[in-house]
C-alpha positions in Angstrom: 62.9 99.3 241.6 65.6 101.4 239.6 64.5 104.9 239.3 66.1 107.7 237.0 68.0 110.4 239.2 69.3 112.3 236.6 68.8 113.7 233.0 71.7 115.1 231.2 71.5 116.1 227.5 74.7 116.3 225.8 75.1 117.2 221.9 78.0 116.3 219.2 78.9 118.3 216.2 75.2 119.4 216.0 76.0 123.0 215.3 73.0 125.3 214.2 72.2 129.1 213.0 69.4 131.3 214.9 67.0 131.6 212.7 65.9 135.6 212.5 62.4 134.9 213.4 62.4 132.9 216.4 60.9 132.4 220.0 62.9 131.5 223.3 61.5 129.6 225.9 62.9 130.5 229.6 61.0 128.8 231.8 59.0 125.3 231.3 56.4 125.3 234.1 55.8 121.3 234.2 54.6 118.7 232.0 53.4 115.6 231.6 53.9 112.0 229.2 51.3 109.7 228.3 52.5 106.5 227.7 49.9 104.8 226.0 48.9 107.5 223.3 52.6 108.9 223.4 51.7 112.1 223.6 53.7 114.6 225.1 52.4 118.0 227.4 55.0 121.1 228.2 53.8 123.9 230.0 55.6 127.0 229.0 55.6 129.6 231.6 58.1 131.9 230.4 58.9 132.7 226.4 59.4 135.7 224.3 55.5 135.1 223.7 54.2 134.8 226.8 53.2 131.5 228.4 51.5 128.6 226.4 51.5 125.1 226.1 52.6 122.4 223.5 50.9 119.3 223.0 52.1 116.5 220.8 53.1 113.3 220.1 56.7 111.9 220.9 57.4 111.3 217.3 56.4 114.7 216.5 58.5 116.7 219.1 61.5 114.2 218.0 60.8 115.2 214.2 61.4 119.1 215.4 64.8 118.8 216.6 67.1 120.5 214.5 70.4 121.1 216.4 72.3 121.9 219.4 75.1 124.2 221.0 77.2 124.2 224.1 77.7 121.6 227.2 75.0 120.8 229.5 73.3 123.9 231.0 72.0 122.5 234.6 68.6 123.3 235.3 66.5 123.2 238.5 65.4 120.0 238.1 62.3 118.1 237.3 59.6 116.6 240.1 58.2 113.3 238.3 55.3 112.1 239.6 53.3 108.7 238.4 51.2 106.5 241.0 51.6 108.9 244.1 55.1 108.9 244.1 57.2 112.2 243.9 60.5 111.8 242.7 63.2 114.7 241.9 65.3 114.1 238.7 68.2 116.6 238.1 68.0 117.8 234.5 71.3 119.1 232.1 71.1 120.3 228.6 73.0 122.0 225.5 70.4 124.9 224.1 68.3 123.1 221.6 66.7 124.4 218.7 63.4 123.2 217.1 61.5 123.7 214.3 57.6 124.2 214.3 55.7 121.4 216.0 53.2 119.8 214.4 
């Protein structure tokens, strides 16, 4: 069975601004992806607010995405687990910028 090793996140000509009034997240603690309701779990561990967690659907946090700046920043990595299984998936991105959730 093909698994995914790695997750890189590249951007093109998707330049934004900061916005003045904004929050940065520094550290996601985990999540989680529910397949059949599509809805989407992040554990924030680290932010300018203090820890919290987002819960949404997939078409909601895709809705958010506003831009993105730099190459791929790699991160730690991600453990995905489903059925038991444990597997680590080496994660890349630009810094992304959304706007509110909803």
């Amino acid at each position: 069975m093909r698994r995914m090793t790695n997750l890189i996140i590249e951007q093109t000509n998707a330049p934004f601004a900061l916005p003045e009034e904004r929050m940065e997240v520094h550290l996601v603690a985990g999540g989680a992806y529910e397949p059949l309701t599509e809805i989407v779990t992040i554990n924030v561990a680290i932010s300018d607010i203090g820890p919290f967690t987002i819960r949404a659907s997939r078409a909601a946090i895709a809705r958010s995405l506003i831009g993105a700046t730099g190459d791929p920043l790699r991160y730690p990595g991600v453990i995905c687990s489903r059925e038991a299984q444990e597997l680590y998936v080496g994660s890349s991105a630009p810094v992304i910028i959304t706007s509110e959730i909803l």
